[in-house]
C-alpha positions in Angstrom: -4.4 12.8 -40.2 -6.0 15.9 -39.6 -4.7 18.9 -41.0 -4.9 21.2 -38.1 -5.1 20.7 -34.3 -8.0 18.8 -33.8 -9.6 19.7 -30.1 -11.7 17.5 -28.0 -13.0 17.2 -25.0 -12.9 14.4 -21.6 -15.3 14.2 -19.3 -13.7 11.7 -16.5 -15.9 11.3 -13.3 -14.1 9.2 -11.0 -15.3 8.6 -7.5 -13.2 10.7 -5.5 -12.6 13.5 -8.3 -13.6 14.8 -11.4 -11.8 16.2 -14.0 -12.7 18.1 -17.9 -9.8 17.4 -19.6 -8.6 19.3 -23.1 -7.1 17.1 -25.7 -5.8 18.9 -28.5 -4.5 16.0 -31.6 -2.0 17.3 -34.0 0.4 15.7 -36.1 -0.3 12.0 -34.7 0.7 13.4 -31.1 -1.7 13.8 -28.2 -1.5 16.8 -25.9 -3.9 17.0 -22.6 -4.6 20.4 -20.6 -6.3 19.8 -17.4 -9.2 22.7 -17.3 -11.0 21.9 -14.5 -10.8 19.6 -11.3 -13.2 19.2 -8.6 -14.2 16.9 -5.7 -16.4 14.1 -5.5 -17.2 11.8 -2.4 -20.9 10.1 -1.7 -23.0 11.5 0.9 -25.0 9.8 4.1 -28.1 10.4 4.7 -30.2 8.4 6.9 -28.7 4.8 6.4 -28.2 5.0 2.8 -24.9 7.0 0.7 -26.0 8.7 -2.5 -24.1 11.1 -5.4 -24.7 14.5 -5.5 -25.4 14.4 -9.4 -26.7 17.9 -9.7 -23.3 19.1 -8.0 -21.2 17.2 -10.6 -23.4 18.3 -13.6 -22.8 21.5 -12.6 -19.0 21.3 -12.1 -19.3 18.8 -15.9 -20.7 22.2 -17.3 -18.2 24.6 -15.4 -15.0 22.4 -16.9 -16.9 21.9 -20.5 -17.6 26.2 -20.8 -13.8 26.3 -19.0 -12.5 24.5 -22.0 -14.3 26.8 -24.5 -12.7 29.1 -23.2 -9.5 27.8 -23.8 -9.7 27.0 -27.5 -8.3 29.8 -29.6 -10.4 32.1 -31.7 -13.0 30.7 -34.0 -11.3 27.3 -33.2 -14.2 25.0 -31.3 -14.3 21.5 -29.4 -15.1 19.2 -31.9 -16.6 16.5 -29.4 -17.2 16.0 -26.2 -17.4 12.3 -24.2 -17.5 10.3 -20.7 -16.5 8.0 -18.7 -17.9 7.6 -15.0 -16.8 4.2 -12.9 -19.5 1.1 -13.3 -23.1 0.2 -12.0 -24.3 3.6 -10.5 -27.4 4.7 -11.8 -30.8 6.9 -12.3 -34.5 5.9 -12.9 -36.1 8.2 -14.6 -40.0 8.7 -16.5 -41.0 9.5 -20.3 -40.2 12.9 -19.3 -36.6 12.3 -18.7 -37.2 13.3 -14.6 -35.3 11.5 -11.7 -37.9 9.6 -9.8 -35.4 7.5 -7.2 -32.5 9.3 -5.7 -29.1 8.0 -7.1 -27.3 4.9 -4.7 -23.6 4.9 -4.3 -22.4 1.5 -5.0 -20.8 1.4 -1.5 -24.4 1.5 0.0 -24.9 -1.7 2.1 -28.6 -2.0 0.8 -26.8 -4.9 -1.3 -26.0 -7.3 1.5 -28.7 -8.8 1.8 -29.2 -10.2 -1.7 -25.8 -11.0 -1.6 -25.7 -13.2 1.0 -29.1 -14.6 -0.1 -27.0 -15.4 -4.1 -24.2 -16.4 -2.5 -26.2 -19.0 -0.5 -27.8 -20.5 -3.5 -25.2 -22.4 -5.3 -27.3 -23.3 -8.1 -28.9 -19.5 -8.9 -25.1 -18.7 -8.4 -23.6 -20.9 -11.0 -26.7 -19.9 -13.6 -26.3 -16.2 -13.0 -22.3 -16.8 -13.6 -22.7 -18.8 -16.6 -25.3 -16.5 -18.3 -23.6 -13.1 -17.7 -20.1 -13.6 -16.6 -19.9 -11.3 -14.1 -19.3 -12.5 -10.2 -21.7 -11.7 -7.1 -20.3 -8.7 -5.8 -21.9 -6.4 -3.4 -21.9 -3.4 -5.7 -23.1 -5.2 -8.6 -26.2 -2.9 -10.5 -28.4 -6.5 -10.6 -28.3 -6.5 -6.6 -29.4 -2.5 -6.2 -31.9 -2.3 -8.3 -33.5 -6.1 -6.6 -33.2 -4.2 -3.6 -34.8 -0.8 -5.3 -37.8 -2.9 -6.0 -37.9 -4.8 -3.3 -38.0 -2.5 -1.0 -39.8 0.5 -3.1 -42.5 -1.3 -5.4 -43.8 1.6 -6.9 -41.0 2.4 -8.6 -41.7 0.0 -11.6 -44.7 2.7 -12.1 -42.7 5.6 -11.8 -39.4 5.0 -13.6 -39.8 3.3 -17.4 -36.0 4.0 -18.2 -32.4 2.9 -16.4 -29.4 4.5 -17.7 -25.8 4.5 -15.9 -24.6 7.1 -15.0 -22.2 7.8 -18.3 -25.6 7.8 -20.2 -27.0 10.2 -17.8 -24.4 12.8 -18.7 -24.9 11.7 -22.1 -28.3 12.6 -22.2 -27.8 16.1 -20.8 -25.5 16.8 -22.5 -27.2 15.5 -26.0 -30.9 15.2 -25.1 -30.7 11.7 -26.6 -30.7 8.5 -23.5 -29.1 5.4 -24.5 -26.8 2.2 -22.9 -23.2 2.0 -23.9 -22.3 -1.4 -24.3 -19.2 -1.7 -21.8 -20.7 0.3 -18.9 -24.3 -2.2 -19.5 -21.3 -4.9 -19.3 -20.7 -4.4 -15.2 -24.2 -4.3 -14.2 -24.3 -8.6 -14.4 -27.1 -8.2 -16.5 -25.6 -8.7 -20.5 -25.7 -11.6 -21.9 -22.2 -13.1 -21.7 -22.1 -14.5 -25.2 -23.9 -11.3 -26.6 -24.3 -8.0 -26.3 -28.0 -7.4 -25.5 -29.5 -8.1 -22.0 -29.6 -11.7 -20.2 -33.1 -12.4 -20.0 -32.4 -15.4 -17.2 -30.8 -12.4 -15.3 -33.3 -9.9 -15.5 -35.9 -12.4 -14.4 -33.8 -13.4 -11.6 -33.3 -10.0 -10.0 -37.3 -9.2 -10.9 -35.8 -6.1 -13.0 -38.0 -4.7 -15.6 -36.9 -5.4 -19.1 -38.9 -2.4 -20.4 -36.1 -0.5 -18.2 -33.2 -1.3 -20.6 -32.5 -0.2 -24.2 -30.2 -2.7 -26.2 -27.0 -1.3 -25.6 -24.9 0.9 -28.3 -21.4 0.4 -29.0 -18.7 3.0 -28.7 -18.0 5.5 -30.9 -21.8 5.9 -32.1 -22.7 9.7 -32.1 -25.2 10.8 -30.1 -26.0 14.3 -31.9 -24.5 17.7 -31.3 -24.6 19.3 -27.2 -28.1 21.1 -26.5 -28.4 25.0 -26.7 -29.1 25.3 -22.8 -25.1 23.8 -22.7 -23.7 25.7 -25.4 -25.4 28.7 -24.6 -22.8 31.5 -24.2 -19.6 29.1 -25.6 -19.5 29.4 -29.1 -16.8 26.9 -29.0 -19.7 24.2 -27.8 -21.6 25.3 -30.7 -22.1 22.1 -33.3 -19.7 19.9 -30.2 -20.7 16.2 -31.3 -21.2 13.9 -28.3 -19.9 10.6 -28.4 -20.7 7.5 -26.5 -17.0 6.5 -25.5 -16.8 3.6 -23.6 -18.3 4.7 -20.5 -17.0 2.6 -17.4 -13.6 4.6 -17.3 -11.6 0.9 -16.9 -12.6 0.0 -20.3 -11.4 3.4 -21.4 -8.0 3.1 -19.2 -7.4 0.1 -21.2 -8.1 1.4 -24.3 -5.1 4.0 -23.7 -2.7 1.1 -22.8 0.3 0.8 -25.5 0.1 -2.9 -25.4 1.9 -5.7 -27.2 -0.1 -6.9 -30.0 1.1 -10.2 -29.4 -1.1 -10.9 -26.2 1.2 -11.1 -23.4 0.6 -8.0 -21.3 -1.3 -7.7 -18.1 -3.0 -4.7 -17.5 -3.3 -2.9 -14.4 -5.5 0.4 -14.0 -4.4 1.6 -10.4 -6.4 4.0 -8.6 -9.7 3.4 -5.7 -9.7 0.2 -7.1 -6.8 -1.9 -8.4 -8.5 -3.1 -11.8 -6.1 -5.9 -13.1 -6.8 -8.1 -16.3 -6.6 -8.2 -20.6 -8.3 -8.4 -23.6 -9.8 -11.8 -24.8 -11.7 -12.3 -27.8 -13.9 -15.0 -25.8 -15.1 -15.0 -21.6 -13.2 -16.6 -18.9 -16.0 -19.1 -17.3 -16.5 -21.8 -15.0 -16.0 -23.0 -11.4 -12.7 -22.2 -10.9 -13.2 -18.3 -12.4 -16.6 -17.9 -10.6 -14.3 -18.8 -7.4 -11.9 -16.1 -8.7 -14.4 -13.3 -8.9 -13.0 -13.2 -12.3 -15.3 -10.5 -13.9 -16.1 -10.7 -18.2 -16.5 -6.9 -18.7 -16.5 -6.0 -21.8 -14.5 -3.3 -24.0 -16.8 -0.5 -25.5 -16.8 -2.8 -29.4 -18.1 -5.6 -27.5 -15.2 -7.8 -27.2 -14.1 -9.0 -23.5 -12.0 -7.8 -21.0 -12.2 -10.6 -18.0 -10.6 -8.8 -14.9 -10.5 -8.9 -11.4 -11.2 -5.9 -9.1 -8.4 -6.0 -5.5 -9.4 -3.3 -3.5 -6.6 -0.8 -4.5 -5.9 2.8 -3.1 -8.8 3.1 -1.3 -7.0 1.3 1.5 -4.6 4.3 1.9 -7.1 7.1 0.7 -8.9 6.1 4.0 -6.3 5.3 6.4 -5.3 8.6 5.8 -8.3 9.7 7.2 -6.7 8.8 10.5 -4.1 10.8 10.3 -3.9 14.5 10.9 -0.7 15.3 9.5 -1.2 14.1 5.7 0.7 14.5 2.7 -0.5 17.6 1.1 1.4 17.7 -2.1 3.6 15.7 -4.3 6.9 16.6 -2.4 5.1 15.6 0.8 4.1 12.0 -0.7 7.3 11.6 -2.2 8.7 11.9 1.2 6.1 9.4 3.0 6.7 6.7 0.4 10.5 6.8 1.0 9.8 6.7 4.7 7.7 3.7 3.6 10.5 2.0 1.6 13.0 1.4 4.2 11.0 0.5 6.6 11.0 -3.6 7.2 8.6 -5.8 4.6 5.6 -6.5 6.9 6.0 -10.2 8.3 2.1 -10.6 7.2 0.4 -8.6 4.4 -3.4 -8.0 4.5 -5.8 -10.2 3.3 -7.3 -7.5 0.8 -10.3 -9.7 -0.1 -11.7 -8.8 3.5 -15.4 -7.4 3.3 -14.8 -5.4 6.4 -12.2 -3.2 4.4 -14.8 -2.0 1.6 -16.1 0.9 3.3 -15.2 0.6 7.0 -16.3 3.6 9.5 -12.4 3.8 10.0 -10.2 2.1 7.7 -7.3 2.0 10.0 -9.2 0.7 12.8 -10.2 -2.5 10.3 -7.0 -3.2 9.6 -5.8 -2.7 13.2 -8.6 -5.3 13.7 -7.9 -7.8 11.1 -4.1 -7.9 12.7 -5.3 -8.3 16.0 -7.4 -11.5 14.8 -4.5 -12.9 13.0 -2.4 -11.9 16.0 -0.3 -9.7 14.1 1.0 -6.2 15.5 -0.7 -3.0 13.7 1.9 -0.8 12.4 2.4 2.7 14.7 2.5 5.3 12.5 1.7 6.4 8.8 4.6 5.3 7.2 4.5 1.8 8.2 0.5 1.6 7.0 1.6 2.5 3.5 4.5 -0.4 3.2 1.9 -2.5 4.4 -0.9 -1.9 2.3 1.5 -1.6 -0.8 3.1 -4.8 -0.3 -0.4 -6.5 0.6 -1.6 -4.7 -2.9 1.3 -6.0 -4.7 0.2 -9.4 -3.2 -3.4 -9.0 -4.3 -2.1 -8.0 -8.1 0.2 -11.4 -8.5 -2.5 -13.6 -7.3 -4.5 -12.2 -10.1 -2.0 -12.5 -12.5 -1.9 -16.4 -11.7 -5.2 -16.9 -11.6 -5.1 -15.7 -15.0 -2.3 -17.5 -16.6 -3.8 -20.7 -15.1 -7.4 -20.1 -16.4 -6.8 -18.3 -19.7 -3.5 -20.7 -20.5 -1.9 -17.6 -21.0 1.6 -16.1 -19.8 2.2 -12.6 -19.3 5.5 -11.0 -19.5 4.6 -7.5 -18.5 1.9 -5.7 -16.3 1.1 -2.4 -17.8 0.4 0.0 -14.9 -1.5 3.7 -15.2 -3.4 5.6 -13.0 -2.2 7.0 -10.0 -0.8 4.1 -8.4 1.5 4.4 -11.2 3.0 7.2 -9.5 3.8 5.1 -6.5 7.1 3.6 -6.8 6.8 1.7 -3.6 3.1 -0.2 -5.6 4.9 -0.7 -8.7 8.1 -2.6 -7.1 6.0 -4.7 -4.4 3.8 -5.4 -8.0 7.0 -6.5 -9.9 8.3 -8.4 -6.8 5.4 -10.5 -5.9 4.1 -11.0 -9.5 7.8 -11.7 -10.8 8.1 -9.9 -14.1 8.4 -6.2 -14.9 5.8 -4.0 -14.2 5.9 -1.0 -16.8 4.1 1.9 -15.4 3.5 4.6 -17.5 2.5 8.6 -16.4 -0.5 8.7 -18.5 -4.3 9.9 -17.5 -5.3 6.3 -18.5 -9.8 7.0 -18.4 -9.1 10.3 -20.0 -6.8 9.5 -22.9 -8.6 6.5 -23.6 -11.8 8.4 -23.6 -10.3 11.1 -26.4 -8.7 8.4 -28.1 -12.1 6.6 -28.8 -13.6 10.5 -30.1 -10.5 10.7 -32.6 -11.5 7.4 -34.1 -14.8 8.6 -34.1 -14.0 11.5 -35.8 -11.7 9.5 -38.1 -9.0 11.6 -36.8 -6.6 8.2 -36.2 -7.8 5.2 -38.3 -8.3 2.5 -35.5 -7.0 1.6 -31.8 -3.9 0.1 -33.2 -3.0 2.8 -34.5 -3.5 5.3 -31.5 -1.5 3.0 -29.1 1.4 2.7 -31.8 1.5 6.8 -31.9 0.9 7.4 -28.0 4.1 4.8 -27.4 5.8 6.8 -29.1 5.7 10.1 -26.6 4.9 8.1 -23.2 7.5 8.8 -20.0 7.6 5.6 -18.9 9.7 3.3 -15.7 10.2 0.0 -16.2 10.3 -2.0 -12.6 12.4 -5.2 -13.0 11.8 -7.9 -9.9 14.1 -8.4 -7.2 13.1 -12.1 -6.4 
């Protein structure tokens, strides 16, 4: 245990907001300050959607000087990580220069290679059974086919891949490599390794030469540049460390689960990430058919999972809607509109392609009612009880697929992120999975991103350990089923 506050910083890029988070460790408790928040949304541009990665590098190095700032006199940050969501990328040359602009993984350049898997049942099954990973249309395997495809030159231009953690990574440190659990969602690692899936690669025509073996979390990646730390002494001698960079791995890290197996987790948020930690894949027909998905946690163990929609649901429906909660008195109010309201006599079918990233998101559910001859609710209020309900839906049938594949039971589901906050999510959760959903108030990405620094650091002594001493100060609610 260290002997004096140790400080450390979260980088957590999330695909509606960013945030630089503060953690300062001290006497086996973890306290988080919130520097610096900022927006983040992809942008159109011709047909395509892309991420304005100079505008989050810049806001990365706003929160990280923010922070400095913050840390009292001749104190510094003693490290610095991140954590980005999956599969985005850059191409870059020798010289470390973009040379392709950066896809958002909602870009329907996919479809076509998607539809072209899908309708190959053999190149299906292989690509399953070698990587573990499901055909899904944001998968990195499908954009960069299509980035060949349809730009040849490239594979004279770019001579290195790195996701979008590992971009950050290298600006921050000047040194580019993989980390392992980020590599993990591209549905290019080898399933039963943790190098890349030669069958794969060859598949998708992707060259090898593009990807470095992948590093495991924790491994430090030298101290932050000058042209960062310039003008923050507090940056000065900042270690960066490669923490597991696809922020679901890291939002399971910070779960205090039971060490005896049985809890589900649930990361809550754009996406409704649900699954566990296995020490072997969950393969075959039946998982293939259940988009069951063998990410893998940043020390190369496996964390099958399958991805329901989530939030994004709401956060676009709301688009529709001019009068919008606004702030967390306002939502408060809307989900207790929402609760006593009647339960929807249908729920959604949230495994609907027309619902990832609809032109309206209220018109394509208004239109997936009207073909199942079902009436569209009339105003907010009754959009939200329907989309949580249907969400709470989507979450037990993952739970049973799960149990029935694994041969596991789970007693609990472990919720965080900000569906978490959602009272109306985390009972239709409970109800339709039919055993307590737990939902803690935790920045799930970001503390699991500090907690892998610490341990780093050797600041806490292993995981075990951090989830022992971070169940010990969590607010938590426990939601019992009623049915």
């Amino acid at each position: 245990m260290a002997s004096s506050p140790l400080y450390v910083a979260a980088v957590d890029l999330g695909a509606t907001s960013g945030r630089v988070i503060l953690g300062t460790w001290s006497r086996n408790r973890l306290s988080l300050k919130e520097i610096h928040r900022f927006g983040n949304r992809f942008l159109a541009l011709g047909k395509h959607e892309y991420w304005d990665v100079p505008t989050l590098w810049h806001e990365v190095r706003t929160g990280l000087r923010e922070a400095a700032a913050q840390v009292p006199r001749g104190k510094r940050i003693a490290s610095v990580g991140v954590d980005v969501w999956g599969c985005d990328h850059v191409l870059l040359n020798d010289a470390g220069r973009l040379v392709f602009p950066v896809h958002a993984y909602r870009d329907n350049r996919t479809q076509a290679g998607l539809r072209r898997l899908a309708g190959t049942r053999a190149a299906l099954d292989r690509i399953y059974a070698a990587t573990g990973i499901p055909n899904v249309f944001y998968n990195t395997s499908l954009q960069l086919e299509e980035t060949v495809a349809s730009c040849p030159a490239i594979t004279d231009l770019a001579t290195r891949c790195l996701f979008l953690p590992d971009y950050f990574n290298y600006l921050l440190s000047g040194r580019a490599e993989v980390e392992f659990s980020v590599a993990s969602t591209t549905q290019l690692i080898d399933v039963h390794g943790v190098d890349w899936s030669l069958p794969a690669l060859n598949h998708f025509r992707i060259p090898p030469g593009w990807l470095s073996k992948p590093i495991l979390a924790g491994t430090s990646l030298g101290t932050v540049q000058k042209g960062v730390a310039e003008g923050a002494s507090a940056l000065q001698g900042t270690r960066v460390i490669a923490v597991p960079g696809h922020d679901t791995s890291c939002a399971y890290d910070a779960m205090p689960a039971s060490p005896d197996g049985t809890d589900l987790y649930l990361s809550s948020g754009t996406w409704s990430l649900v699954g566990f930690e296995s020490d072997r894949p969950v393969l075959g027909a039946e998982a293939l058919a259940a988009r069951i998905s063998n990410e893998r946690t940043g020390d190369g163990r496996y964390r099958p999972l399958t991805n329901v929609i989530g939030l994004w649901l709401l956060e676009g429906t709301l688009r529709d809607f001019a009068a919008r909660p606004k702030n967390a008195r306002e939502w408060s109010t809307l989900i207790a509109a929402a609760e006593k309201l009647p339960a929807p006599k249908l729920l959604l079918d949230v495994t609907d392609p027309a619902l990832s990233n609809p032109t309206s998101m209220r018109a394509a559910i208004d239109g997936q009612l009207k073909r199942r001859r079902a009436r569209a609710p009339r105003e907010l209020a009754g959009y939200v009880r329907l989309i949580c309900d249907s969400l709470g839906q989507g979450h037990a049938a993952a739970k049973a697929a799960f149990e029935r594949l694994a041969g596991r039971q789970f007693k609990r589901i472990l919720m965080v992120g900000g569906g978490a906050k959602n009272r109306l999510l985390c009972q239709a959760t409970a109800d339709a999975a039919g055993i307590p959903v737990v939902a803690f108030d935790l920045e799930g990405s970001a503390v699991g991103n500090l907690a892998c620094q610490l341990i780093a650091l050797r600041a806490v002594r292993d995981l075990a350990t951090f989830r022992r001493h971070l169940g010990a100060q969590l607010e938590q609610r426990t939601y019992a089923p009623r049915r």
